[in-house]
C-alpha positions as CSV (number, residue, x, y, z in Angstrom):
1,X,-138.6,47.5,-39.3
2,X,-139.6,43.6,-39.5
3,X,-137.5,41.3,-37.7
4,X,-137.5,37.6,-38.0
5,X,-135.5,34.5,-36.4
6,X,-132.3,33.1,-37.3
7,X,-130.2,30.2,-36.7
8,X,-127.9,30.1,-33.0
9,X,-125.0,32.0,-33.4
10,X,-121.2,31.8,-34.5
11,X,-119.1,30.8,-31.5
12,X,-116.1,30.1,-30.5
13,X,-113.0,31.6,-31.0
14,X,-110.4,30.4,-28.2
15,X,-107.4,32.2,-29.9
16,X,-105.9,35.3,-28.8
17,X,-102.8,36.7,-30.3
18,X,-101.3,38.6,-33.7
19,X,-104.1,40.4,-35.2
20,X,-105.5,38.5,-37.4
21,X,-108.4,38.9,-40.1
22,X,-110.5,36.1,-41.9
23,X,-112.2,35.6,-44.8
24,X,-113.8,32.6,-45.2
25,X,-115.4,32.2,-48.3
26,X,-118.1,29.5,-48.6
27,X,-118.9,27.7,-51.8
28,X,-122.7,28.2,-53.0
29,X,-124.7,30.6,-54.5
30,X,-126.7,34.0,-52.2
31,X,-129.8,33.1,-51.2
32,X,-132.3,34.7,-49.2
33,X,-135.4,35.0,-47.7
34,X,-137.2,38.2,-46.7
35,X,-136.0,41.0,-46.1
36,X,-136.4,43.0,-43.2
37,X,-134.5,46.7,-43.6
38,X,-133.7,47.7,-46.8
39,X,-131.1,50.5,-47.9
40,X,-131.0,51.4,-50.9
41,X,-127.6,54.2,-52.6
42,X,-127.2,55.1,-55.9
43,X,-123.5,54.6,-56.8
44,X,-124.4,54.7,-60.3
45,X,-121.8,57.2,-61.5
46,X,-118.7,56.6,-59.7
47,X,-118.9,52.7,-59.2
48,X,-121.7,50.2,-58.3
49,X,-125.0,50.5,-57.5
50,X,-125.4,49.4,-53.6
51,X,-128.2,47.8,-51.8
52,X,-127.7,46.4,-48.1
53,X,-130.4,44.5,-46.2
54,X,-130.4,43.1,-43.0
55,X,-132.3,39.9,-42.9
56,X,-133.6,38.3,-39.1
57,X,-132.1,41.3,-37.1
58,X,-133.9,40.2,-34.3
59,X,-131.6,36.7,-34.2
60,X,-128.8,38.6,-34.5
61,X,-126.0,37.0,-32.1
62,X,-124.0,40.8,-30.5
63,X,-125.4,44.3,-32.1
64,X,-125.9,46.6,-28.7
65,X,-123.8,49.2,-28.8
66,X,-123.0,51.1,-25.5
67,X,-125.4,53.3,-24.1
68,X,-127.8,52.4,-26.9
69,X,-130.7,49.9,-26.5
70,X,-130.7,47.3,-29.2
71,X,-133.2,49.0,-31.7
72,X,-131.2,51.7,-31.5
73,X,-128.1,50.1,-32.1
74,X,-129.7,48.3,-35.2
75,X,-130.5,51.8,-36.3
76,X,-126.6,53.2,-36.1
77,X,-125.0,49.3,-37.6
78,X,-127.5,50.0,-40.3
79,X,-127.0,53.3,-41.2
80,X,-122.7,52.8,-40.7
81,X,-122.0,49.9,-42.4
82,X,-124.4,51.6,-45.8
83,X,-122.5,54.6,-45.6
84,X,-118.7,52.9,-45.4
85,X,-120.0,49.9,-48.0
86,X,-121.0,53.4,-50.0
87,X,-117.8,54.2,-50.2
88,X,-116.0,51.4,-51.1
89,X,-118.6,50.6,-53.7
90,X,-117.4,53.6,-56.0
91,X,-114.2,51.4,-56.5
92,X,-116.3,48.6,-58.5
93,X,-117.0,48.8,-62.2
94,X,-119.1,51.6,-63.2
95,X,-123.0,51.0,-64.0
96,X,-122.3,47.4,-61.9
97,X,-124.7,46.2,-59.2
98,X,-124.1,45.0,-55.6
99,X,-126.7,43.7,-53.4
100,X,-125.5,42.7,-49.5
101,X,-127.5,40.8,-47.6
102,X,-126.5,40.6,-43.4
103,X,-126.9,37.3,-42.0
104,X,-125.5,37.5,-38.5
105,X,-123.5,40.5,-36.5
106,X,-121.8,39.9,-34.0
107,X,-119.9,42.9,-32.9
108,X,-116.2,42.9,-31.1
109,X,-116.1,42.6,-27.5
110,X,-118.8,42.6,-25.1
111,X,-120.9,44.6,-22.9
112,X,-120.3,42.6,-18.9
113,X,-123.1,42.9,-16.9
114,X,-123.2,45.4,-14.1
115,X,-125.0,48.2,-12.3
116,X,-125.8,50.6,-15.1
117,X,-122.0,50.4,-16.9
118,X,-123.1,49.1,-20.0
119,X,-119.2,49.8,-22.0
120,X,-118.2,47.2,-24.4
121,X,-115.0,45.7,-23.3
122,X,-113.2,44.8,-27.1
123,X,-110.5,42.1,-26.9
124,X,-109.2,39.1,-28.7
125,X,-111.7,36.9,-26.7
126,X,-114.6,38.4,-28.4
127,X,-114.3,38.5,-31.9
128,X,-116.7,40.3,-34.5
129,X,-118.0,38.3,-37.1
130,X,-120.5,39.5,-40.0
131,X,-121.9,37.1,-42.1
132,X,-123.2,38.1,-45.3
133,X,-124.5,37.1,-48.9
134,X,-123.7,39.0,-51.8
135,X,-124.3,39.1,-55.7
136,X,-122.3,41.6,-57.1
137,X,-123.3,42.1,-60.9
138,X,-121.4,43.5,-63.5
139,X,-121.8,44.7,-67.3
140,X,-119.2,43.3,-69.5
141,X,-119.8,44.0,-73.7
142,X,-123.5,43.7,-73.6
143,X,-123.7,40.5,-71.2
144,X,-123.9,40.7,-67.2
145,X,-120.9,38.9,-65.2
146,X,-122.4,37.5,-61.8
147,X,-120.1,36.9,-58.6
148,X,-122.2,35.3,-56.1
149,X,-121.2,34.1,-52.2
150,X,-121.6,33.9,-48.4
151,X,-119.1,35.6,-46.5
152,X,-117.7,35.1,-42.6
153,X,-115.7,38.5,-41.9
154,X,-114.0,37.8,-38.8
155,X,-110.9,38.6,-36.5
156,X,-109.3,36.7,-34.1
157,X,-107.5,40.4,-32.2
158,X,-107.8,43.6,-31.8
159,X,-106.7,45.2,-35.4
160,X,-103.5,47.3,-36.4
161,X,-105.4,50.9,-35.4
162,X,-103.4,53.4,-38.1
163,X,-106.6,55.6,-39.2
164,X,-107.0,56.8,-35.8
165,X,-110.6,55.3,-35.5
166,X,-110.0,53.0,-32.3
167,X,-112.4,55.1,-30.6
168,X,-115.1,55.2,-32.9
169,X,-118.3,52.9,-32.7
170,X,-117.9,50.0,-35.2
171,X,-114.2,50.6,-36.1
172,X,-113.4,47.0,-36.7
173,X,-116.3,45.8,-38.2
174,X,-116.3,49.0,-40.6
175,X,-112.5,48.3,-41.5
176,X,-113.9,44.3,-41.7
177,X,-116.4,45.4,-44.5
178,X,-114.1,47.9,-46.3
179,X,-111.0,45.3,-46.2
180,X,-113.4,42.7,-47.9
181,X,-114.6,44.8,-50.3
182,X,-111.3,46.5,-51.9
183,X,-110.6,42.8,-52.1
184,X,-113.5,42.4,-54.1
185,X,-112.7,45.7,-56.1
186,X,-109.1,44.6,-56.5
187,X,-110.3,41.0,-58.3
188,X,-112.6,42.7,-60.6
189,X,-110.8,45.3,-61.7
């Protein structure tokens, strides 16, 4: 897998209450440069076409998991967020194509330093933000619809845990990613 550089990270969230997610939608077009990891999954039949890359992974701001060293962890965010942007992607228009591109992850919490402890202390303090650009592209009577955007997926608190999935690595950036996309679903529709 290539890795290249990317701009100094997303800081500084000071707020800490009410869970609390945002989607900040900024104005613009998706573009890219290269890429560096490339996933492709064929949606085809039951929604859209999905292809996720992960540009500069090297630059990016938080993606050790615990226990895992950062290669690895790149491995699991890779492979995670595909499989639950899979998913969601069977809600979009049938024989429609999405192509996400990651920009910066930074994941929830943070590992502290210490003497072979390496567990990732989530709170409000520590927020998770994904970046991404998209084109999401659509068949409409012969002609293609395009949707084009970068995205800041972030949350300010832990989030409302009614799945079950607190425990599980990448719960709130997977709920993040599926939150955003049923929202893209939902508009499309």
């Amino acid at each position: 897998m290539k890795r290249s550089t990317l701009s100094p990270r997303f800081k500084g969230f000071g707020i800490i209450g009410v869970a609390v997610v945002v989607l900040t939608l900024a104005g613009g077009g998706c573009t890219t440069s290269s890429t560096s990891s490339s996933s492709p999954a064929s949606n085809e039949s039951l929604g859209a076409h999905l292809t996720t890359d992960f540009l500069q992974a090297d630059a990016y701001a938080d993606v050790r998991l615990s226990g895992r060293t950062r290669d690895d962890s790149l491995d699991v965010i890779e492979t995670t967020f595909t499989r639950v942007l899979e998913q969601e992607a069977k809600r979009l228009p049938t024989g429609s194509t999405l192509k996400i591109k990651f920009t910066e992850i930074d994941l929830a919490g943070w590992i502290p330093p210490s003497r072979g402890n390496d567990v990732r202390v989530v709170s409000g303090a520590y927020p998770a933000l994904l970046e991404l650009d998209y084109t999401l592209s659509i068949p409409k009577g012969g002609s293609t619809v395009e949707q084009s955007d970068h995205v800041k997926l972030t949350t300010f608190s832990d989030l409302t845990w009614g799945d079950g999935s607190r425990n599980q690595p990448l719960a709130i950036e997977s709920k993040l990613l599926k939150d955003w996309l049923r929202g893209v679903a939902a508009k499309v529709r």
